[in-house]
Structures are given as structure tokens and as C-alpha cells.
N, C-alpha and C positions, 0 to 999 in steps of 0.2 A: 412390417413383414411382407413380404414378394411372395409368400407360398412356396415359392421356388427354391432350392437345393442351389446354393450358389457356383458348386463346381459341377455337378452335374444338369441342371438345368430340371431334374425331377421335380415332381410336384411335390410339397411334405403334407402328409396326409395328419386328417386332425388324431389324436392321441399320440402320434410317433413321437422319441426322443429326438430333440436336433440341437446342435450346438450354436449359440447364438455368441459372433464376437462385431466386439468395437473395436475399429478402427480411426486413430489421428487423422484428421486433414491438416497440415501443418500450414496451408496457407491460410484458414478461417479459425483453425483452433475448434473447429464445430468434431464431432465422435460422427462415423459411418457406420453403420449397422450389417452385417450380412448375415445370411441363415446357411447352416451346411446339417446334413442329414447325418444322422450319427454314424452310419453305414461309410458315408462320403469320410468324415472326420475319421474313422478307425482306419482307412486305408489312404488317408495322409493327405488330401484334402486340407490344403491352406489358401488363405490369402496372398495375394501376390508377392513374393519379398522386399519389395519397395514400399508397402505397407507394413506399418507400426502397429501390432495390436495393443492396445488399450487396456482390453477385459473378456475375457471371454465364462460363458456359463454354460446349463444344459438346462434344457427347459422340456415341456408337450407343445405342440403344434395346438392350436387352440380350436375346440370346433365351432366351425360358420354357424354366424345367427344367433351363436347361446354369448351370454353375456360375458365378457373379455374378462378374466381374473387377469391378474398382472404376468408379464413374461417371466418376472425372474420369479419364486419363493422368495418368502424370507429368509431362511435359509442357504436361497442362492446368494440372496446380497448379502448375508453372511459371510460366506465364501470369499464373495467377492472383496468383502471390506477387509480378512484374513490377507487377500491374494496382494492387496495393497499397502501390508505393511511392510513397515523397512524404507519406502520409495523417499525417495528425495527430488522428486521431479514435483514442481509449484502446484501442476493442472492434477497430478496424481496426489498431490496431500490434497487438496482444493474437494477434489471427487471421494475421497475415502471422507472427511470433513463431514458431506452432505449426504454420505451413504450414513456416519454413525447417528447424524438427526435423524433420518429416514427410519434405522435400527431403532433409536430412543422412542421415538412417535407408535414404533409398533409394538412397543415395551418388550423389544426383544435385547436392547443394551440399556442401563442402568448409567442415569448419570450421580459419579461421586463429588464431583469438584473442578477445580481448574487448579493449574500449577503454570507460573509462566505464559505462555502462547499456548497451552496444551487445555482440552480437555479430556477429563478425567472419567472413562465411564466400566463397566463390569458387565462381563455377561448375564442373563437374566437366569438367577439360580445358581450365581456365583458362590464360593464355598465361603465361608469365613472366612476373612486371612490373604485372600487370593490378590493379588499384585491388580489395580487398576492399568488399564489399557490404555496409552497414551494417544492422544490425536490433535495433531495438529490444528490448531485453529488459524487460518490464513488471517480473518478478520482481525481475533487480537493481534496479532503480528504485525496489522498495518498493510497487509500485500494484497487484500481484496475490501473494496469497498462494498456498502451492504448492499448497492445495486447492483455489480458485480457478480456477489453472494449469490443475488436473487435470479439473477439472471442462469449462474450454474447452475441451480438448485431444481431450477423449470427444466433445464436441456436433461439433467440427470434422471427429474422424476418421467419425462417426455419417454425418455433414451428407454427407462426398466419397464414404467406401469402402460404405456402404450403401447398396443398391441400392434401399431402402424408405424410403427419404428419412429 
């Protein structure tokens, strides 16, 4: 995180709301991080249109010196993992993937099973009955190796839980 308001060049002051998106690098395959002030984003504040967004969330500005909670909520990677469904793009099943371990690890999704390349998981507090949420698993599929895996898995936890983009 820059502090800084990426279309305005403002400072984001700690507790404000701002919208945090990721952007492709299509030559490294690496995500770019910018920060835009929620103020900046309602009057239409984008990335440049030659850039691809990723993902975008809404977060607080964190305050200096106190200890760094994660940029996104759980609920934002929620969101997030939600925003991702339907994609047929490899790096977007690949990322939704290691958002729903991410989800599982925080017992906020429930795993039921595997079917095929897919795992099988539930919301936490799911009803009886309720349809498992399918996900992609690249690994069984054969299209990421588990260094690979491990490798996405670091850029994604890097990309959400630190606070230094």
C-alpha cells in the first residue's frame, strides 16, 4: 500500500474506506495492486483502460504502528471468491482455488468432497440440502503443478494479508 489515492494522488488517511484493485501484468503473469479513495472510485476513478482488472474490494486504510489485520475481511475474500465464479480464464480458476483453501483454513467454507477436477465445499452454516459450490481444482486437472500451486498460493496470500501490497 502507497498511502496514496492512486488517481488523486491524496493521502488515504487511516480508518477511511478505499477501494483496493488488482491489476494483470500480462508480461510476468505477476497481479498490481493500486489503492483509490472511495470518494475518488464514486466519481469514476479507474485504472487506466489498457489495464485488466483482476479483483477489486473495499477495505479501511490501516492505522500506522498498530498491528496490520489483513487488507481484505473474510468476507471480502468472500466476495471476492463469489466475484470469481463462472470464470473460465486458468490464472482466475487457479486464484478462486487458493482463495476457497484460504476460506476453508478460516472455517469460513466447509469442505464436502471432490467430484471430477472439482472441489466440493459449503458455506459455513449452510442449510441442509443446499447444492455444494463447485471449484475448480487446477492441481487434479493436471494444469498446475504443486510448485506452481505453492507459488500462487504465496503471490495470493502476499496480494490480500499484506498490508505492503
Amino acid at each position: 500500500m502507497t498511502g496514496r489515492c492512486a488517481a488523486t494522488g491524496d493521502e488515504l488517511v487511516p480508518g477511511q474506506t478505499m477501494v483496493v484493485v488488482l491489476l494483470e501484468r500480462l508480461e510476468d503473469e505477476e497481479l498490481d495492486r493500486l489503492d483509490f479513495s472511495l470518494d475518488a472510485w464514486h466519481e469514476g476513478a479507474r485504472p487506466e483502460s489498457d489495464r485488466h482488472v483482476f479483483a477489486t474490494w473495499k477495505t479501511e486504510v490501516p492505522e500506522p504502528g498498530k498491528k496490520q489485520d489483513a487488507l481484505i475481511s473474510a468476507d471480502g475474500m468472500a466476495d471476492l471468491f463469489e466475484q470469481l465464479e463462472g470464470t473460465e480464464d486458468p490464472r482466475r480458476l487457479a486464484f478462486r482455488y487458493v482463495l476457497a483453501l484460504m476460506l476453508m483454513r478460516k472455517r469460513l467454507l466447509e469442505y464436502v468432497g471432490t467430484e471430477g477436477n472439482d472441489l466440493l465445499v459449503l458455506p459455513k452454516g449452510a442449510e441442509e440440502g443446499t447444492e455444494p459450490t463447485r471449484v475448480h481444482d487446477p492441481q487434479a486437472a493436471g494444469e498446475l503443478d504443486e510448485a506452481a500451486l505453492s507459488q500462487l498460493a504465496e503471490q495470493v496470500e502476499q496480494v490480500l494479508d499484506n498490508p505492503d501490497g
